[in-house]
C-alpha positions as semicolon CSV with decimal commas, in nm:
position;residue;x (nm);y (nm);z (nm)
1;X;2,967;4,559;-0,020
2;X;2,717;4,649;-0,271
3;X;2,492;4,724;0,005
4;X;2,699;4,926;0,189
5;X;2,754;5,144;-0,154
6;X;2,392;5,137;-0,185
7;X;2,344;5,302;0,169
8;X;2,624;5,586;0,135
9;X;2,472;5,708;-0,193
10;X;2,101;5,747;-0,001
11;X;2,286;5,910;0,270
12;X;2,427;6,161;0,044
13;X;2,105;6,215;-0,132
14;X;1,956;6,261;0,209
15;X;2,237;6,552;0,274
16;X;2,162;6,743;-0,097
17;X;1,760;6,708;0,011
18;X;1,802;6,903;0,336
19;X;1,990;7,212;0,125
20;X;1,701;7,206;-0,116
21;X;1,375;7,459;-0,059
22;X;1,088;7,310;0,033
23;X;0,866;7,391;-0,234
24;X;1,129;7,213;-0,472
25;X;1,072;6,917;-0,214
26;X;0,688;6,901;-0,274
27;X;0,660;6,931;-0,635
28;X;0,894;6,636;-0,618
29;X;0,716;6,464;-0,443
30;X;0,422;6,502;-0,648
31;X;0,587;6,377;-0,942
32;X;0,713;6,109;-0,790
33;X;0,359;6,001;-0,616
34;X;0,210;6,043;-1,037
35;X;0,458;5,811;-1,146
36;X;0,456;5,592;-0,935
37;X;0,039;5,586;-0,979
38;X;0,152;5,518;-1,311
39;X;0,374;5,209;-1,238
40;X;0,111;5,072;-0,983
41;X;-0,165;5,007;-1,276
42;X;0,157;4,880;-1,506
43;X;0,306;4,648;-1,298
44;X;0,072;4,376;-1,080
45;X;0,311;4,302;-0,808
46;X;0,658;4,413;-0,723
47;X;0,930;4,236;-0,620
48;X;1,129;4,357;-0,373
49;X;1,443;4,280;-0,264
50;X;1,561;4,266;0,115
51;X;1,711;4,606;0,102
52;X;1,395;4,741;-0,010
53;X;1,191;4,540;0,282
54;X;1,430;4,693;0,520
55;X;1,479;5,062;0,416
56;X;1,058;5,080;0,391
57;X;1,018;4,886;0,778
58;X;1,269;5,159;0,862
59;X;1,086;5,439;0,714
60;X;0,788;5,330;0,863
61;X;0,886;5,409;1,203
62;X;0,961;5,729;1,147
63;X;0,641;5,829;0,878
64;X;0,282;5,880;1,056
65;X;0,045;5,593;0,998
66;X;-0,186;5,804;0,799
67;X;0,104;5,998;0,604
68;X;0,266;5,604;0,534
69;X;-0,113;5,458;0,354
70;X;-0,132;5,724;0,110
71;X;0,226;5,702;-0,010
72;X;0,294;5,347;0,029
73;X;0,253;5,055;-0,158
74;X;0,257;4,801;0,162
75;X;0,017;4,792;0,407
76;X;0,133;4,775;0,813
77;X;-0,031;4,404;0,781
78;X;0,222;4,349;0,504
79;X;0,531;4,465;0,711
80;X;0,421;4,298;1,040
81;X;0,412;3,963;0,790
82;X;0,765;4,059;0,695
83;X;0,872;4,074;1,050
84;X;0,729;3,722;1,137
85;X;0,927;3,562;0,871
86;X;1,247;3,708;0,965
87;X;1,220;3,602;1,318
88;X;1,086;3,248;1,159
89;X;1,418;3,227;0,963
90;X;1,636;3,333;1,267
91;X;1,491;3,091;1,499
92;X;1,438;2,764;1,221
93;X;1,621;2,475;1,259
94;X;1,747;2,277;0,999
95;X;1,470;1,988;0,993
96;X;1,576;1,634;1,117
97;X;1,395;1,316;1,104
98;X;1,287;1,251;1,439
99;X;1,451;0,906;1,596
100;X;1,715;0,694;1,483
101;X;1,857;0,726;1,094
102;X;1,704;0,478;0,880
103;X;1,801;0,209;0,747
104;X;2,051;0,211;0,406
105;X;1,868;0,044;0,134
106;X;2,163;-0,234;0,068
107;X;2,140;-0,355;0,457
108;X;1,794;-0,403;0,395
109;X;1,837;-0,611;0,070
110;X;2,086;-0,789;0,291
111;X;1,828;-0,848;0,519
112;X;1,618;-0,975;0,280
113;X;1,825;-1,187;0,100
114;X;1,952;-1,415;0,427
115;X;1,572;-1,470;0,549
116;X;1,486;-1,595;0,194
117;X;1,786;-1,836;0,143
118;X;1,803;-1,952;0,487
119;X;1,411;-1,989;0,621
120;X;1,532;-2,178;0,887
121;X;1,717;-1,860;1,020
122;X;1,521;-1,650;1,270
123;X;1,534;-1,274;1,280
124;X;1,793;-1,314;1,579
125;X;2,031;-1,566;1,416
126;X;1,987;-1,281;1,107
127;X;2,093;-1,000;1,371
128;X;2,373;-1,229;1,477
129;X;2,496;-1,295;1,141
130;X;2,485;-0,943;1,044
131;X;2,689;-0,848;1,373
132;X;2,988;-1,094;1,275
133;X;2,988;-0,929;0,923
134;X;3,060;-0,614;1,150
135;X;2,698;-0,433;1,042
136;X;2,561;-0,287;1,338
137;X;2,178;-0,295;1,336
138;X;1,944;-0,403;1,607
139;X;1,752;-0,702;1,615
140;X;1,407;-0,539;1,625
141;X;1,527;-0,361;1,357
142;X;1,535;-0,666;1,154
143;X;1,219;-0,757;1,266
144;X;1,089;-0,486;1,120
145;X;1,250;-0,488;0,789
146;X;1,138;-0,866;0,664
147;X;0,794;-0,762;0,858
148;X;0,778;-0,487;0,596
149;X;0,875;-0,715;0,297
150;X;0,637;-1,011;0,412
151;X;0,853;-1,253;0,532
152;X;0,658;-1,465;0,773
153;X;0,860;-1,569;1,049
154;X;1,126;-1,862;1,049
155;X;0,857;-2,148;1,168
156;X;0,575;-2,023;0,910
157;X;0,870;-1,976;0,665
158;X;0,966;-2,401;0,694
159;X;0,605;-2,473;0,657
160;X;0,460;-2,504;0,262
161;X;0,226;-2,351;0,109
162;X;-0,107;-2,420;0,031
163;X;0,036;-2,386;-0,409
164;X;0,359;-2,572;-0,304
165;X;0,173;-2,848;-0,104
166;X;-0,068;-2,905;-0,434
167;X;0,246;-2,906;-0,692
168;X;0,413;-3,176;-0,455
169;X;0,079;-3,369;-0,390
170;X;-0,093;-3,327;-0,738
171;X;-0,065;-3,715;-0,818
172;X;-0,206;-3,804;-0,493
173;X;-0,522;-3,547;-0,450
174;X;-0,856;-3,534;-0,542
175;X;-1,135;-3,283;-0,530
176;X;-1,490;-3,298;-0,479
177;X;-1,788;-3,078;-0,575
178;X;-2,185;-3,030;-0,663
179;X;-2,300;-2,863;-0,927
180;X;-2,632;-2,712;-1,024
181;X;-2,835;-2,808;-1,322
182;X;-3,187;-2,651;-1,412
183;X;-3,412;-2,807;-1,651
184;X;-3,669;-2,630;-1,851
185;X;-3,945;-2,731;-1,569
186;X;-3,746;-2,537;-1,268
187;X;-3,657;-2,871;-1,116
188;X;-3,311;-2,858;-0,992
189;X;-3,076;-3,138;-0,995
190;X;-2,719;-3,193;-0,810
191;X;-2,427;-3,389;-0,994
192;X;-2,178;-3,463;-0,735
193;X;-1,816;-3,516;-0,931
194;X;-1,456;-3,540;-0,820
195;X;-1,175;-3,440;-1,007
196;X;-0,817;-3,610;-1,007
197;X;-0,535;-3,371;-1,002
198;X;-0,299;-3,583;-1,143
199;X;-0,405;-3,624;-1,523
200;X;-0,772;-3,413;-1,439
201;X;-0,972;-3,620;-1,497
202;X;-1,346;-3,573;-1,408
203;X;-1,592;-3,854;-1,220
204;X;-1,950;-3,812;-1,216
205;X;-2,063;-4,001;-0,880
206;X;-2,447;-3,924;-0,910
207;X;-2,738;-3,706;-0,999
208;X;-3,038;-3,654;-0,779
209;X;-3,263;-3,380;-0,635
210;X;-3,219;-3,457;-0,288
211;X;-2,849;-3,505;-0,190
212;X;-2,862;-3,579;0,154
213;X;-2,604;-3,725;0,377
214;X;-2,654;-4,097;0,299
215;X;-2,696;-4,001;-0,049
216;X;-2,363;-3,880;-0,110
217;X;-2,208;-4,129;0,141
218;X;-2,299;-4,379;-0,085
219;X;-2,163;-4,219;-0,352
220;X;-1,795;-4,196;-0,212
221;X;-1,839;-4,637;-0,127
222;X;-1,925;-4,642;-0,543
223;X;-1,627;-4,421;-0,588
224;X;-1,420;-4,604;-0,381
225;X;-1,521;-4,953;-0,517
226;X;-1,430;-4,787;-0,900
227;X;-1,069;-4,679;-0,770
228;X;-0,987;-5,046;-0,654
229;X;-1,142;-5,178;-0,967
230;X;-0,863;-4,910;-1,183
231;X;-0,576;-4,958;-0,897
232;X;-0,611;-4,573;-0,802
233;X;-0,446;-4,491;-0,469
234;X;-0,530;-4,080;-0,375
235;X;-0,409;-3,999;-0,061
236;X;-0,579;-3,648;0,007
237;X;-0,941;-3,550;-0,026
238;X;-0,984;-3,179;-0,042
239;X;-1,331;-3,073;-0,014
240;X;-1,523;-2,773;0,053
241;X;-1,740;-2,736;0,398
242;X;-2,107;-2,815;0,284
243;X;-2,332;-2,986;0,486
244;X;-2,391;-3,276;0,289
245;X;-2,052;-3,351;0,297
246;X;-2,136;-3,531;0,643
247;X;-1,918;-3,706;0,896
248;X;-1,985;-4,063;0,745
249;X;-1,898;-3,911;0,413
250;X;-1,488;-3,844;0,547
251;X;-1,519;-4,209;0,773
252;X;-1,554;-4,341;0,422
253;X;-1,238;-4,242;0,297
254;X;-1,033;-4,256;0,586
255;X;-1,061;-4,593;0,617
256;X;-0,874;-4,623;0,316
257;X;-0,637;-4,448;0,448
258;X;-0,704;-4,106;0,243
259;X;-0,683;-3,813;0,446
260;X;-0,973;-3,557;0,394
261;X;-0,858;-3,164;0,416
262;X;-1,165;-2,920;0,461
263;X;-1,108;-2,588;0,215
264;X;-1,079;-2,292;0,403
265;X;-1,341;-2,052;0,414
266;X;-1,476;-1,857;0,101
267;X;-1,134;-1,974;-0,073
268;X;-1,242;-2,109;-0,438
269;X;-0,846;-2,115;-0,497
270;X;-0,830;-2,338;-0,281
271;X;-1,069;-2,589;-0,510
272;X;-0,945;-2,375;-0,818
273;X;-0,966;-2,719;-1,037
274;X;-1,337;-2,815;-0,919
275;X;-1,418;-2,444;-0,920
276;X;-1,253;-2,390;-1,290
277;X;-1,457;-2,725;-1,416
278;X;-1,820;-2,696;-1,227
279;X;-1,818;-2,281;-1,346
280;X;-1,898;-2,320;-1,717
281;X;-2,085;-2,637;-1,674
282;X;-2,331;-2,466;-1,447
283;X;-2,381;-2,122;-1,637
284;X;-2,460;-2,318;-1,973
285;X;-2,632;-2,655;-1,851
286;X;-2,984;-2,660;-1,909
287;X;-3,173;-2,996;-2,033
288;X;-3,524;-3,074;-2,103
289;X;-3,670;-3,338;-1,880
């Protein structure tokens, strides 16, 4: 409405120009071209509305190209960028995720929450479930959601962890380890100890400067000879995988029955009690010999 009001009253003005001389016309127009001179170094940018857009793309087809850049403000570049927007706007879609609507965040806590209080349940039996609670969400959908949350899958899920197999096995484990000592002469020495989990206590098996294979094998029979002597029974050995911890050194204790468990790979955590104890000792041990 206000538009249409706003055209009628131009149209009229149009109709009073045309009765007007022409010299009236151009000193007019020369006014108007000082003022607006004036506003240009006043004001840094206008805003214009979309009436104004349109009436000056209209005017512009009708006004010469070299008559339209001295009296207007916009350059053709400037109305040609006008044009590409409208046609952007006529011809943009509203935008819409591409593929299927994702997932409401309750469902997925849902999800969630039957994988971790039933690890026996697969993420099939978790689809099925969900179907007789009338949810309808696929099963690689699932998949994906405790995939995303790091759930293992339901056969990782029933087997323990390395922490939860040490909290259950504590009383029952040991944990072997050399340490480095350098004496004032740079001669090096190797203290081979083990470490019960179950009240931590510390063994020193042996010192020497050359621990090689039979060395330290006879260090596990002395070790072994102390436990019967104190009624110790450890059932698990965990050790790390150093070459002088030789295949005669494990024979040793499995034929007590004590099952030896290599640590994986550069994993100190997984020695983190013969890692915590040998750390300090070997930064700050230093004797005179």
């Amino acid at each position: 409405m206000c538009f249409l009001y706003w055209s009628l009253r131009r149209l009229l003005e149009l109709i009073v120009l045309r009765r007007r001389s022409e010299r009236e016309k151009e000193i007019e127009i020369l006014l108007l071209r000082h003022q607006l001179r004036v506003l240009e170094r006043q004001v840094a940018r206008p805003e214009l509305t979309p009436a104004d857009r349109m009436v000056l793309a209209a005017l512009s087809r009708v006004l010469p190209r070299r008559a339209w850049r001295r009296s207007a403000f916009v350059t053709p570049a400037t109305l040609l960028r006008w044009h590409r927007e409208l046609v952007a706007r006529r011809w943009t879609y509203p935008h819409r995720r591409p593929g299927r609507p994702a997932t409401g965040g309750e469902i997925r806590a849902l999800v969630v929450r039957l994988a971790q209080e039933n690890p026996a349940w697969g993420y099939r039996r978790i689809h099925g479930e969900l179907v007789g609670l009338g949810i309808k969400l696929a099963a690689s959908t699932v998949r994906s959601i405790l995939k995303e949350a790091g759930i293992e899958p339901a056969p990782k899920r029933l087997e323990p962890s390395w922490a939860d197999f040490l909290r259950r096995q504590a009383a029952s484990i040991l944990e072997c380890d050399f340490l480095t000592v350098d004496t004032l002469f740079l001669k090096r020495f190797y203290v081979l100890f083990f470490v019960e989990l179950a009240n931590r206590r510390v063994r020193l098996a042996g010192i020497t400067t050359n621990p090689d294979g039979s060395w330290v094998t006879q260090q596990a029979r002395n070790l072994l000879m102390e436990f019967d002597d104190e009624d110790v029974r450890p059932l698990f050995l965990i050790r790390d995988r150093d070459s002088k911890f030789s295949r005669d050194f494990d024979d040793v204790f499995r034929s007590e029955g004590i099952r030896v468990i290599k640590a994986p790979v550069r994993a100190p955590n997984a020695r983190a009690h013969a890692e915590r104890w040998s750390e300090p000792c070997g930064a700050s041990a230093s004797i005179a010999c």
